[in-house]
Structures are given as structure tokens and as C-alpha cells.
C-alpha positions as CSV (number, residue, x, y, z in Angstrom):
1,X,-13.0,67.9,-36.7
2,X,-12.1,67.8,-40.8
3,X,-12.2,70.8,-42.1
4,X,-15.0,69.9,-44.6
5,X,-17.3,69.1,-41.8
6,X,-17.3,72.5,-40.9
7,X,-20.9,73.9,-42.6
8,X,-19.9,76.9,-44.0
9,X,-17.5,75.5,-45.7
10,X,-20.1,72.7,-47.0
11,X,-22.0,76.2,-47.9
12,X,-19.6,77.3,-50.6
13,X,-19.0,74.4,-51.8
14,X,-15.3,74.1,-51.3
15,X,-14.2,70.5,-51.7
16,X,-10.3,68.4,-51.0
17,X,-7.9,67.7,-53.7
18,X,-5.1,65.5,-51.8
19,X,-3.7,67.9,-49.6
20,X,-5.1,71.2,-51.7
21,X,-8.4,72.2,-51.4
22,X,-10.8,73.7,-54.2
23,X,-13.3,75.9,-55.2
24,X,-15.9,76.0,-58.2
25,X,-16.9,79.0,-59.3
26,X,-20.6,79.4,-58.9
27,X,-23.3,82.2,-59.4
28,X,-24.4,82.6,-55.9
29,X,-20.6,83.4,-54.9
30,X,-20.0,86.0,-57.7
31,X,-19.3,90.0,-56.8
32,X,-20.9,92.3,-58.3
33,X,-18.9,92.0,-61.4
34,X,-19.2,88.3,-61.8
35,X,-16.2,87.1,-60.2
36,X,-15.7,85.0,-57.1
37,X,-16.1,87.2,-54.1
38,X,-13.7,88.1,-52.1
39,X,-15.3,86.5,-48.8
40,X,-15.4,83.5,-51.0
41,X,-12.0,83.5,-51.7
42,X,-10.7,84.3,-47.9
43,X,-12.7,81.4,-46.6
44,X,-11.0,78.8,-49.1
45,X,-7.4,80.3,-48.0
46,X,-8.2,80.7,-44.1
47,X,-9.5,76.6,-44.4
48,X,-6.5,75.1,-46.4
49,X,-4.2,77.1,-43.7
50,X,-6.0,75.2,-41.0
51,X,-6.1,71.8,-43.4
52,X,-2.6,72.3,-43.7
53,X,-1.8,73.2,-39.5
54,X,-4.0,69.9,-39.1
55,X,-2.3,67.7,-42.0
56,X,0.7,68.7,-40.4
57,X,0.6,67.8,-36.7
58,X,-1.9,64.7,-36.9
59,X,-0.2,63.0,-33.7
60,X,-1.8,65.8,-31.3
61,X,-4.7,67.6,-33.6
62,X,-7.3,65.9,-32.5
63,X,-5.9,67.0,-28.8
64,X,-5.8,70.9,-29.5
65,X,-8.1,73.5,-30.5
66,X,-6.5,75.9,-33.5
67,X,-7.9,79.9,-33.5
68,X,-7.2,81.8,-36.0
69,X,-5.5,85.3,-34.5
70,X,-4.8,86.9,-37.5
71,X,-4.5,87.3,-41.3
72,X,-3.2,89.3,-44.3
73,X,-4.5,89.0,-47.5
74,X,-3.0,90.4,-50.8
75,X,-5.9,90.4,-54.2
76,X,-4.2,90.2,-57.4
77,X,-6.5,88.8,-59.5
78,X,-10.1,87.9,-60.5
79,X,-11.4,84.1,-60.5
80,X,-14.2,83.1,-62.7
81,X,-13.0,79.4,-62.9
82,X,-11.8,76.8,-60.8
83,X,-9.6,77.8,-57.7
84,X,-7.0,75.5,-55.9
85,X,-5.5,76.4,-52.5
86,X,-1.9,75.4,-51.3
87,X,-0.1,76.2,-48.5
88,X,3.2,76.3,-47.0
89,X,5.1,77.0,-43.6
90,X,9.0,77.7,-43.0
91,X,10.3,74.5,-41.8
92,X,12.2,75.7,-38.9
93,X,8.5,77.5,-37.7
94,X,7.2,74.0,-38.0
95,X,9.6,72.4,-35.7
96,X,9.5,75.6,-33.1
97,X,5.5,74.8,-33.3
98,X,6.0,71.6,-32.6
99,X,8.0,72.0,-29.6
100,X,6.5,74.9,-28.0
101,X,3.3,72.6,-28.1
102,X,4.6,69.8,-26.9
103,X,6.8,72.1,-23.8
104,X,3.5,74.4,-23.0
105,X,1.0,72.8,-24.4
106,X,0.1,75.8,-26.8
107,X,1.6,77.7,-29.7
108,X,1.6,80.1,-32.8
109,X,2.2,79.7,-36.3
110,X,2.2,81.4,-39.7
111,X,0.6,79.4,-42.5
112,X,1.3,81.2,-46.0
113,X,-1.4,80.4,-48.7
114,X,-1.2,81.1,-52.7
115,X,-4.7,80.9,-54.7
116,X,-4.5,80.0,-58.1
117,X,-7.1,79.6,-61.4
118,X,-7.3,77.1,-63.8
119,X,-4.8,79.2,-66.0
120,X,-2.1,78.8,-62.9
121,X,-2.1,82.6,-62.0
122,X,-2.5,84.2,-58.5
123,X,-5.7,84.7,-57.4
124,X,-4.7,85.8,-53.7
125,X,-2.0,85.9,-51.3
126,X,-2.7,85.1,-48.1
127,X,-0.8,84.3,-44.5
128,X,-3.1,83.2,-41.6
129,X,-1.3,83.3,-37.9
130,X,-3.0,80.2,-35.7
131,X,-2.9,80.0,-32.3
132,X,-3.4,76.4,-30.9
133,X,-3.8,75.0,-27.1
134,X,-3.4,71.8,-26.1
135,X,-8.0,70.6,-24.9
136,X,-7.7,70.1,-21.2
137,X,-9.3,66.5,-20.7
């Protein structure tokens, strides 16, 4: 499933950029001193960690089922405009993914996420561990 199928993601809004995804502020995602919330913010970091797991590992995504089994989030600072997502992983974690999957059929990664705002500073911090198992079919 693409990421922006998913309908709460449809429900804030957040939209792709090439391999980034974004999100506009909006009124109805404000705090209560008219910033984007927090929830907001974690949802748009949590998805472009599983955009990324997916963009990475197309030749077996559509044959495993990602779960997120934890997170740690860091807030530096408030958004009132535009936020963009990117992510990275470590490459030799990729590779260890990769073949842990591909040996057992299941595996864990760390996926480490930066927000920033329209003026290129940090809006969040962010590193999302997935767990992934091969569907049985």
C-alpha cells in the first residue's frame, strides 16, 4: 500500500515531494499557540520513515508487512509554514536489513528523520525502529 493511501494521512493533508514528503500548515492542525501540533508533526516523520523503508526495498515491499516498534522524537522548533520530511538510514543497517530479510524472512531497522520549515531549520528530530516480516502467501 503507498503511503498516501493510508487515510489518516489523506486527513492532514500531508502530500510527496520526490522522495520527501510535506506538510502545509493549516488551522485545524494548529496547537494551542498556533503552531503545527505536535501529533501533526510525528505522523509526517513516522510516514516518510515508512516511505523511505518502502522506497528502499521495492523488490520485496509489496511481499512484507512493516510495524512500527518504536520511536524517539526530539522538538526543537515551532512550524507555522511549510514542512518537508527526509530521511536517512546507515548504509551498512540497510544491507544487514536486507539480508536478514531475505535469510529469515523478517527484520529491524532504524530509519532517522529531520523536519525542516520553509526557512531550512529543524523542526523535529526523529528515529522510528520498523519491524518487517516477510506476508505468508
Amino acid at each position: 500500500m503507498d503511503i498516501l493511501e493510508i487515510e489518516f494521512i489523506k486527513l492532514l493533508g500531508i502530500k510527496r515531494d520526490n522522495s520527501s514528503l510535506i506538510l502545509e500548515p493549516k488551522e485545524k492542525l494548529n496547537n494551542h499557540i498556533g503552531s503545527l501540533h505536535a501529533g501533526a508533526l510525528y505522523t509526517l516523520a513516522e510516514a516518510q520513515s515508512g516511505l523511505f523503508l518502502q522506497d528502499s526495498f521495492k523488490e520485496f515491499s509489496a511481499d512484507a508487512v512493516p510495524l512500527l516498534r518504536c520511536s524517539k522524537t526530539t522538538y526543537k522548533n515551532s512550524a507555522t509554514s511549510v514542512v518537508k520530511a527526509f530521511a536517512s538510514a546507515n548504509k551498512k543497517d540497510l544491507e544487514k536489513f536486507k539480508d536478514n530479510f531475505l535469510k529469515k524472512g523478517r527484520a529491524t531497522i532504524s530509519i532517522k528523520v529531520e523536519l525542516l520549515d520553509s526557512k531550512k531549520r529543524i523542526v523535529m528530530l526523529g528515529e522510528f525502529k520498523w519491524f518487517v516480516q516477510r506476508v505468508n502467501k
